[in-house]
PLY file of the C-alpha trace (Angstrom):
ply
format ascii 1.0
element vertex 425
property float x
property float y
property float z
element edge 424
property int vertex1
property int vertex2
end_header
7.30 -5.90 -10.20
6.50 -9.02 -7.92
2.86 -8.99 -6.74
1.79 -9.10 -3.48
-0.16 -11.89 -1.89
-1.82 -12.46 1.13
-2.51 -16.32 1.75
-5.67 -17.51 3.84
-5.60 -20.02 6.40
-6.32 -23.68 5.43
-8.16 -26.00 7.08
-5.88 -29.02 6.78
-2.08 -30.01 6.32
-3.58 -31.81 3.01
-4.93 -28.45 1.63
-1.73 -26.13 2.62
0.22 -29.47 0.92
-2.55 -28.56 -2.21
-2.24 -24.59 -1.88
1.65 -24.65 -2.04
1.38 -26.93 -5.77
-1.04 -24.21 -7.08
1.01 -21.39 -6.05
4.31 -22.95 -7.66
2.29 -23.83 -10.71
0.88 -19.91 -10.65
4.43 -18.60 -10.27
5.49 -20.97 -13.11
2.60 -18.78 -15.28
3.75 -16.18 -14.62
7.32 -16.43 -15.58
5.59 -17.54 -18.89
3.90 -14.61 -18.90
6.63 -12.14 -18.22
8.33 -13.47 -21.46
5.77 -11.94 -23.64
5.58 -8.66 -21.41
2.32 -8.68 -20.74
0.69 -8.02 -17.33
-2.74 -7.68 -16.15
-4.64 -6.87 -12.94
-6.55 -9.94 -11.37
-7.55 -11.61 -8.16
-5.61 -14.89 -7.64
-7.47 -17.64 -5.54
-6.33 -20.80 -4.07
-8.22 -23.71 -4.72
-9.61 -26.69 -1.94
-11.16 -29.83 -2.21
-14.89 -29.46 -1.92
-16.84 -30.13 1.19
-20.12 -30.60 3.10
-19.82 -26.63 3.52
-21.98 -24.91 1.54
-19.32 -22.08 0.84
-16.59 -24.73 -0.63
-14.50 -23.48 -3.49
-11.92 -20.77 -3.34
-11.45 -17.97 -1.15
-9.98 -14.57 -3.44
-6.42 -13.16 -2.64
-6.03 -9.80 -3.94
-2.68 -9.53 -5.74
-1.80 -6.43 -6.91
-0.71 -6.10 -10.58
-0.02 -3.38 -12.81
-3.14 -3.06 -15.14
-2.99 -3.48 -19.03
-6.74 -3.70 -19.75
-6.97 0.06 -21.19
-4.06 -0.62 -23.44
-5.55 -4.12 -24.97
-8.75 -2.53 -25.54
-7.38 0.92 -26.99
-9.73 2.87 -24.10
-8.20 4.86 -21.36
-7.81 3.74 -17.86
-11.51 5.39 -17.01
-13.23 3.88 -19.54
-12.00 0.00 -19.95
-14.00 -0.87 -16.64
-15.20 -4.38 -16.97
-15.97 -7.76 -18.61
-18.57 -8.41 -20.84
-19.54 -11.80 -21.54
-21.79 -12.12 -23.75
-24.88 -15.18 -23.22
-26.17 -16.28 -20.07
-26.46 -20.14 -20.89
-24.54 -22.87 -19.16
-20.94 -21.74 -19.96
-21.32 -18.14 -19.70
-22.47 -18.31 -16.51
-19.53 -20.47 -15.77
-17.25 -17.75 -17.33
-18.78 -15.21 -15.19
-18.35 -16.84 -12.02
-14.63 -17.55 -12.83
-13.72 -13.81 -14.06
-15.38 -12.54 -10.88
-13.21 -14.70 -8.87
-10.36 -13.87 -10.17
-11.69 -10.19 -8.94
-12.93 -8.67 -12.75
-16.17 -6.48 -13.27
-18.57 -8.64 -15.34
-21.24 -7.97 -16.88
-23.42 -11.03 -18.13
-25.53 -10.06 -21.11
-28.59 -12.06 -21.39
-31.83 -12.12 -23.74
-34.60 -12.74 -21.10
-35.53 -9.41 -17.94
-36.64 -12.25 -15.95
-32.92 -14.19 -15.71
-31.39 -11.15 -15.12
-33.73 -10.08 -12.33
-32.80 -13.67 -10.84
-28.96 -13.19 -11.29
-29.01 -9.47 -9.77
-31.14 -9.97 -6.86
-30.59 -13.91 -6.12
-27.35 -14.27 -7.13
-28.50 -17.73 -9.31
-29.25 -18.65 -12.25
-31.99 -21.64 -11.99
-31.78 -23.15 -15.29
-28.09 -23.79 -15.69
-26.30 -23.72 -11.71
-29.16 -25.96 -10.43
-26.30 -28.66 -10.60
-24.47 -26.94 -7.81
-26.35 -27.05 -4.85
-26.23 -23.81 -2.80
-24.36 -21.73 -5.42
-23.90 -18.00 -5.74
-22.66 -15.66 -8.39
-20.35 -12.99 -6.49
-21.05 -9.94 -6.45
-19.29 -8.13 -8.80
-21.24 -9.95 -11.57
-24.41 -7.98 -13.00
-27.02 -9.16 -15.49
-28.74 -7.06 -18.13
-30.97 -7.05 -21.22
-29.16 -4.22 -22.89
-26.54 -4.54 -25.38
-25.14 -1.61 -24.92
-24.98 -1.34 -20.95
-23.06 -5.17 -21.51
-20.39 -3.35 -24.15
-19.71 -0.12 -23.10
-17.09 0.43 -21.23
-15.56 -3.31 -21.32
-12.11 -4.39 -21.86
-12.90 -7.58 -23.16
-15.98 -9.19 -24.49
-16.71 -13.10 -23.77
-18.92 -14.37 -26.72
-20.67 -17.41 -25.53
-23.35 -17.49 -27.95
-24.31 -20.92 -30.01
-22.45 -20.80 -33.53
-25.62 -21.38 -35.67
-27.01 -17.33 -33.75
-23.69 -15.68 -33.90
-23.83 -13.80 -36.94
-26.51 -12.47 -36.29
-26.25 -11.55 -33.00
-22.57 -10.37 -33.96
-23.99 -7.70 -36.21
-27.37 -6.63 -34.67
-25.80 -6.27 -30.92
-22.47 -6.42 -30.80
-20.61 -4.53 -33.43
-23.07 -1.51 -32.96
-22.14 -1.31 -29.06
-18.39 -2.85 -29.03
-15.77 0.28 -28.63
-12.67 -0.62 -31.89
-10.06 -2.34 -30.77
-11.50 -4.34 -27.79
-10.65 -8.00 -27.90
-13.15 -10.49 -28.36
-12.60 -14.09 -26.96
-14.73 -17.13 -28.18
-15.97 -19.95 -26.17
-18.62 -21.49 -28.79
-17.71 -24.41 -30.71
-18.87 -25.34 -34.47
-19.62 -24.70 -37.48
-21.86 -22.11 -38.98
-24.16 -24.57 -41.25
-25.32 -21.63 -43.81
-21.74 -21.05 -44.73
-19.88 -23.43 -43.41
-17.65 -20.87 -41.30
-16.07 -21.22 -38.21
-16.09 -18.83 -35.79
-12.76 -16.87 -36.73
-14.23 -16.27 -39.96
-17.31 -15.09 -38.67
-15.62 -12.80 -36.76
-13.73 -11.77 -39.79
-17.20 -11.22 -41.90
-18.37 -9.03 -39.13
-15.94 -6.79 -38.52
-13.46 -7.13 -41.14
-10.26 -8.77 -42.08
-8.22 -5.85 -41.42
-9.41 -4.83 -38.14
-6.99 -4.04 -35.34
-9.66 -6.19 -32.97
-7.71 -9.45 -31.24
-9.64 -12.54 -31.50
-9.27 -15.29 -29.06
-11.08 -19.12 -29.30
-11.36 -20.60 -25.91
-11.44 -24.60 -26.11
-10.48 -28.24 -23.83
-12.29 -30.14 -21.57
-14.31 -28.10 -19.63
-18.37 -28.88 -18.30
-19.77 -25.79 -17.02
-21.31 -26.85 -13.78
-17.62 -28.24 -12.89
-16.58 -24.84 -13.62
-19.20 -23.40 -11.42
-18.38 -25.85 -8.77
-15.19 -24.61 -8.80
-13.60 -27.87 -9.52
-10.32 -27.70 -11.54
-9.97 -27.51 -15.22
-7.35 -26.80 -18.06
-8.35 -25.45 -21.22
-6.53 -23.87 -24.14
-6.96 -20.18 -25.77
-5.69 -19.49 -28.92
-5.06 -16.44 -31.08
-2.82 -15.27 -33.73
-2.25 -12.36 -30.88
0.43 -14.31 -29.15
0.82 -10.83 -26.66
-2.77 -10.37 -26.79
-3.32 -13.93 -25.79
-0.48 -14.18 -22.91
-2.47 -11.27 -21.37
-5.82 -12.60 -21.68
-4.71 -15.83 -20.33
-2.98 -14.75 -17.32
-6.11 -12.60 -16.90
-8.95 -15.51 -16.36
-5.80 -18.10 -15.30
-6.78 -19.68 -11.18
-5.30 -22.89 -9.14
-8.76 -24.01 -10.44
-8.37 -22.95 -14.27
-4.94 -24.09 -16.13
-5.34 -21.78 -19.11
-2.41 -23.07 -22.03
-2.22 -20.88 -25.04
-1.98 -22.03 -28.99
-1.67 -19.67 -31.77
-3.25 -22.87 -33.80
-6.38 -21.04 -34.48
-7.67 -23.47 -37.18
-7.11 -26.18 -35.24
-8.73 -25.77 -31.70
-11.91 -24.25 -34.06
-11.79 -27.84 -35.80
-10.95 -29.98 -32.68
-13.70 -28.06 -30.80
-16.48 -28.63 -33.59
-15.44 -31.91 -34.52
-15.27 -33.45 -31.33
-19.11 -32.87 -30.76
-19.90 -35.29 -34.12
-17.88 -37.54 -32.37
-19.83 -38.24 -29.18
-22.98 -38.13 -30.59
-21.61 -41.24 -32.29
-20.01 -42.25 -28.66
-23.85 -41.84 -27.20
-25.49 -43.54 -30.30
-23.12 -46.76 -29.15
-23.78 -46.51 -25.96
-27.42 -46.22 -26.15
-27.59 -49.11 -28.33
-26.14 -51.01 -25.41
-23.09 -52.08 -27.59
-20.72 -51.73 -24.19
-17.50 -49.43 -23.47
-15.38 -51.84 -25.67
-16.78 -51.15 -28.89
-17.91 -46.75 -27.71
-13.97 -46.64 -26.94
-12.34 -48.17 -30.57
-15.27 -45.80 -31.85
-13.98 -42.67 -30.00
-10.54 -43.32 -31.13
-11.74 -44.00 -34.42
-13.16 -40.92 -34.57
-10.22 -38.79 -33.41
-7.85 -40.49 -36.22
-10.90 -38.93 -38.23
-10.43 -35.67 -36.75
-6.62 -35.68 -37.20
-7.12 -36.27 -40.82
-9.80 -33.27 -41.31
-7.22 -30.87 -39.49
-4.20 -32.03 -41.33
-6.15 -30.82 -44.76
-6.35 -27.23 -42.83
-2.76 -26.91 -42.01
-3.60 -28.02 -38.26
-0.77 -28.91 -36.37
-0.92 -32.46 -34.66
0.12 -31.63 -31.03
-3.39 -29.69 -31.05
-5.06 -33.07 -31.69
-3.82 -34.59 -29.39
-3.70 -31.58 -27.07
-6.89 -30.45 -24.51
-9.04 -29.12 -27.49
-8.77 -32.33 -29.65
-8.23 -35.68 -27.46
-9.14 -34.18 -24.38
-12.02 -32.00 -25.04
-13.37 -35.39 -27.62
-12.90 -37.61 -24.47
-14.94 -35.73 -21.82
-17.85 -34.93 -24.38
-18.16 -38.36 -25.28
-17.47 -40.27 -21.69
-18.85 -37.17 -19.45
-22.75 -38.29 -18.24
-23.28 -34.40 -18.55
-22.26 -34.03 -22.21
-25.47 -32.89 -24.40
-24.45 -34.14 -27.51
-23.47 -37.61 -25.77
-26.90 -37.54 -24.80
-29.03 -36.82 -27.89
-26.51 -40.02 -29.38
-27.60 -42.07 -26.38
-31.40 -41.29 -26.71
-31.79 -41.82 -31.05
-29.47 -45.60 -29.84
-32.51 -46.01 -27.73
-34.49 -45.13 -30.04
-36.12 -41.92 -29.58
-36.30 -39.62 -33.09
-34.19 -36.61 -33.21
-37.15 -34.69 -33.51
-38.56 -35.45 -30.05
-35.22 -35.61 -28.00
-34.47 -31.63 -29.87
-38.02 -30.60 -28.23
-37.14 -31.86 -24.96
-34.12 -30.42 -24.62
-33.20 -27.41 -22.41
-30.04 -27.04 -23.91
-28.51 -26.69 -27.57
-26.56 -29.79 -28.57
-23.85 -27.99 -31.50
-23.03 -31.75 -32.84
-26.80 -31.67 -34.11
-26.26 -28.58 -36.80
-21.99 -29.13 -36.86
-22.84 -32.74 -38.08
-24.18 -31.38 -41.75
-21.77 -29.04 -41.89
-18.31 -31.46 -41.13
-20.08 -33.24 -43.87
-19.98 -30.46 -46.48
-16.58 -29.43 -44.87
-15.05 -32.70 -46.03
-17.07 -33.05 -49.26
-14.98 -29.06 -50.15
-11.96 -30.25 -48.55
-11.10 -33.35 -50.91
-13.11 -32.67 -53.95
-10.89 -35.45 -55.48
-12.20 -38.44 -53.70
-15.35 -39.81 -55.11
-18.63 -39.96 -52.18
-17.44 -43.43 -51.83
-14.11 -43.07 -50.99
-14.45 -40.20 -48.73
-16.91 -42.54 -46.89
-14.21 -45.15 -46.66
-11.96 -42.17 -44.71
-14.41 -40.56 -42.76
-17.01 -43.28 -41.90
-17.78 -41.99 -38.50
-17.90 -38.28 -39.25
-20.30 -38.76 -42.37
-22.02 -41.76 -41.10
-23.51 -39.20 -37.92
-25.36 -37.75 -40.23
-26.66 -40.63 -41.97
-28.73 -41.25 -39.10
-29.40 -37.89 -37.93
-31.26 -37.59 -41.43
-32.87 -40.89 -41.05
-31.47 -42.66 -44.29
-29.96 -45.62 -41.68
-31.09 -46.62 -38.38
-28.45 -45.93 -35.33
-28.16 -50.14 -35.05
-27.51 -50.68 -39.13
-24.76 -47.77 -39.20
-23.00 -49.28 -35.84
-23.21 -52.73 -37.67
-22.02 -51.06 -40.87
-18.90 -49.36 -39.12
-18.07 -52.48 -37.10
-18.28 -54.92 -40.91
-15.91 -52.56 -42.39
-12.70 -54.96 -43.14
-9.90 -54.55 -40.95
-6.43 -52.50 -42.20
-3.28 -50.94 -41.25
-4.16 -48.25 -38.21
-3.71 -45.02 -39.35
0 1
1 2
2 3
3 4
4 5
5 6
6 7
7 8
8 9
9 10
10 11
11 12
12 13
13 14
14 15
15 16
16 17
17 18
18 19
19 20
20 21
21 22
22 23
23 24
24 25
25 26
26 27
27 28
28 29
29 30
30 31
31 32
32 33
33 34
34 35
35 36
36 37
37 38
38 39
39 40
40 41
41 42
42 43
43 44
44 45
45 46
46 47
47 48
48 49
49 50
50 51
51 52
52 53
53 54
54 55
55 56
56 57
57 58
58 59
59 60
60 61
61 62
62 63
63 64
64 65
65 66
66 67
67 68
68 69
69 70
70 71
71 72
72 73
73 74
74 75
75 76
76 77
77 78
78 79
79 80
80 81
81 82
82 83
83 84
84 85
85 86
86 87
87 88
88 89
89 90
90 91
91 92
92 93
93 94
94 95
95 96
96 97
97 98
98 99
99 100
100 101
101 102
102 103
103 104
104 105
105 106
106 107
107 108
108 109
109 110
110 111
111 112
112 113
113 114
114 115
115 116
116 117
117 118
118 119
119 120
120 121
121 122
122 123
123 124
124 125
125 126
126 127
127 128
128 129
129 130
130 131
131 132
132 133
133 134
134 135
135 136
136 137
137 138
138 139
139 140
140 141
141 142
142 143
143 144
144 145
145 146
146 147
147 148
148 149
149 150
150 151
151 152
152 153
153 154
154 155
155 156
156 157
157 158
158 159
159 160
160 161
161 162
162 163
163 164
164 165
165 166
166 167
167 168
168 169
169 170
170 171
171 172
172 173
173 174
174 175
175 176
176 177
177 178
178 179
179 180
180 181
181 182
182 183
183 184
184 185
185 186
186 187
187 188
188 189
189 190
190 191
191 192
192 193
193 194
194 195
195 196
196 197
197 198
198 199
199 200
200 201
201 202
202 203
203 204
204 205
205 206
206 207
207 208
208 209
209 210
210 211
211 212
212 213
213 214
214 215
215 216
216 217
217 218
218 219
219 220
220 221
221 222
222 223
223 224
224 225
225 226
226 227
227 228
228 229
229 230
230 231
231 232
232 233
233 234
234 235
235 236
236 237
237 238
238 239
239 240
240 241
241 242
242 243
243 244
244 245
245 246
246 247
247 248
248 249
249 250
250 251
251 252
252 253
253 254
254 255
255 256
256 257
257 258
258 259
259 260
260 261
261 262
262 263
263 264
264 265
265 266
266 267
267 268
268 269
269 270
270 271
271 272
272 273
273 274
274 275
275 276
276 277
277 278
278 279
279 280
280 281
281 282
282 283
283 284
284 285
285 286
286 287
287 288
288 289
289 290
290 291
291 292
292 293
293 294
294 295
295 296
296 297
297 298
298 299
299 300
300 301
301 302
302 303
303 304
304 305
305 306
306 307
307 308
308 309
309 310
310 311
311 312
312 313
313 314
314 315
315 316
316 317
317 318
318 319
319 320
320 321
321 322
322 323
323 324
324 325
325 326
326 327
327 328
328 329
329 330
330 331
331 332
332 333
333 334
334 335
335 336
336 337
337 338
338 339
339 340
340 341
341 342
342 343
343 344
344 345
345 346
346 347
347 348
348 349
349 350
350 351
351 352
352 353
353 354
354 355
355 356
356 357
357 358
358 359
359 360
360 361
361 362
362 363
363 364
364 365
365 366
366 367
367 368
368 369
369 370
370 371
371 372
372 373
373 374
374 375
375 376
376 377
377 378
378 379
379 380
380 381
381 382
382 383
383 384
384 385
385 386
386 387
387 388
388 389
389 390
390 391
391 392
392 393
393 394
394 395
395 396
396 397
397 398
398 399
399 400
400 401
401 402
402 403
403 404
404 405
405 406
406 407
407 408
408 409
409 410
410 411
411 412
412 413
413 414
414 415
415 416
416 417
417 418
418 419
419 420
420 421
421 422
422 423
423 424
């Protein structure tokens, strides 16, 4: 069944020129799409160059399209209603404003009345769109307090909760309120430092190997308040749910989000923690004013690191060098928005970790993934002696060196930079 599509009229040769790529690059999707057999019901959206016009960003076409979300999540027609995404930081207010675009029911679960007072009656939410001057949630997003309002009744549930609270909030709000079957898709990135989990085994601790529940990691280079702005992006989602995952995709897929799909689980959950330790080196370099020379042969330093760790896993190489490995490592560690570029910047300038963690709005995952990539590699080659496995991963486990105050940010650049020269690898 074709959809149906009604297009809106442009405001330039330049942007019908611009509309006509995204809707041969949407078509293209959904061939892709079709293969698997999976459809989904969803409001398609053409994308424009921003403006001086406060309303900039896409205008919705409906498309019709047989819907599949009662059959993912195992409810009837009546009862799969809407999206819940679950956290109302940075990116899950970015997710929200993206699924409502693309015409879904969202609910946005957050911990705090007062936020979702804001987002209901305002339409904002201060502490994370104050980047996008003039912006608006649409109106078929809705905040609450209340777990169960958020779950019941959704097809899908967005977890965009930091890694280090998941289990917890996994077990004491989620599981409780989340009807079997519904699939769950991921957007945090790292590793749990307790166990040293990622998040698919999380989710497997929580609600158990066997369950019928698909489980999808969202990852790639992706800043929230871009997403907000409605400037375009291309991330990956994977699953071991390739039907699951087509569906899903096609469901949050715009002209402003490129969504590519993996069924590499382990290694867009490695690239995605990983990539954070990374640019907190990146921002320790830059900070120490050590110039873009020396921060790039760092960076790509560091993701020869990162292909080395996901090899041990079973990773598969194209997804290091794919959107969640090189490209998601590149914008966090380049990008002036990046958090955990940021807390590297301000300990190179010389601020304690301490201090910069208690001024910070927002969590920075390198901070906690740091100690844990440490462990990880310490369990994943128990052969090598702590000497050699400094010798392979000098980056990874030298971040943590100085995030535990054992070398200062200059003597571990100096250190990396006096290691004698070899074969690349």
């Amino acid at each position: 069944m074709q959809p149906e599509q009604t297009v809106p009229r442009l405001q330039s040769t330049r942007s019908v020129s611009s509309a006509f790529t995204c809707a041969i690059s949407l078509a293209r999707g959904f061939e892709g799409a079709g293969s698997a057999r999976t459809e989904t019901a969803f409001s398609v959206t053409l994308w424009r160059r921003p403006s001086a016009d406060p309303s900039y960003g896409r205008r919705s076409v409906r498309r019709k399209v047989p819907p599949t979300h009662a059959r993912l999540s195992g409810q009837s027609q009546e009862e799969a209603r809407h999206v819940a995404i679950c956290g109302g930081g940075s990116f899950g207010s970015a997710m929200a404003f993206a699924l409502a675009n693309n015409g879904h029911q969202v609910v946005l679960l957050v911990r705090r009345a007062e936020v979702a007072e804001t987002i209901n009656k305002e339409r904002t939410n201060p502490r994370y769109t104050a980047l996008v001057p003039g912006f608006r949630f649409p109106k078929l997003v809705r905040a609450t307090t209340d777990p169960e309002d958020a779950l019941k009744g959704c097809w899908l549930c967005v977890h965009a909760v930091p890694v280090q609270a998941s289990r917890a909030f996994l077990v004491e709000s989620v599981r409780p309120n989340l009807a079997p079957g519904t699939p769950i898709l991921s957007t945090s990135k790292g590793i749990e430092v307790s166990t040293g989990n990622f998040m698919y085994e999380i989710f497997d601790d929580v609600f158990g190997k066997e369950r019928p529940v698909p489980c999808m990691f969202l990852s790639g280079p992706s800043f929230a308040h871009e997403m907000l702005a409605d400037l375009p992006a291309a991330v990956v989602l994977a699953s071991h749910d390739a039907a699951a995952c087509a569906s899903i995709a096609a469901a949050i897929s715009s002209p402003a989000l490129k969504v590519f799909r993996s069924s590499d689980v382990v290694g867009v959950e490695i690239c995605g923690a990983v990539k954070n330790v990374i640019a907190l080196a990146a921002g320790i370099c830059e900070g120490l004013g050590l110039g873009m020379n020396a921060t790039a042969a760092l960076v790509t330093r560091g993701c020869s690191e990162m292909r080395r760790l996901a090899r041990s896993f079973g990773a598969r190489p194209v997804t290091v060098a794919g959107l969640s490995g090189v490209g998601d490592t590149f914008m966090t560690c380049f990008g002036t928005s990046s958090r955990n570029r940021t807390v590297g910047y301000r300990l190179g300038q010389g601020e304690t970790l301490a201090h910069i963690l208690e001024t910070s709005s927002q969590v920075a995952e390198g901070v906690p993934t740091a100690k844990a990539v440490a462990s990880l590699i310490e369990r994943q080659f128990p052969h090598l002696n702590p000497m050699r496995r400094a010798l392979k991963f000098p980056i990874l486990l030298g971040v943590i060196d100085v995030l535990e105050n054992r070398q200062s940010p200059r003597e571990k650049l100096e250190e990396w930079m006096d290691r004698k020269a070899r074969i690349e690898d």
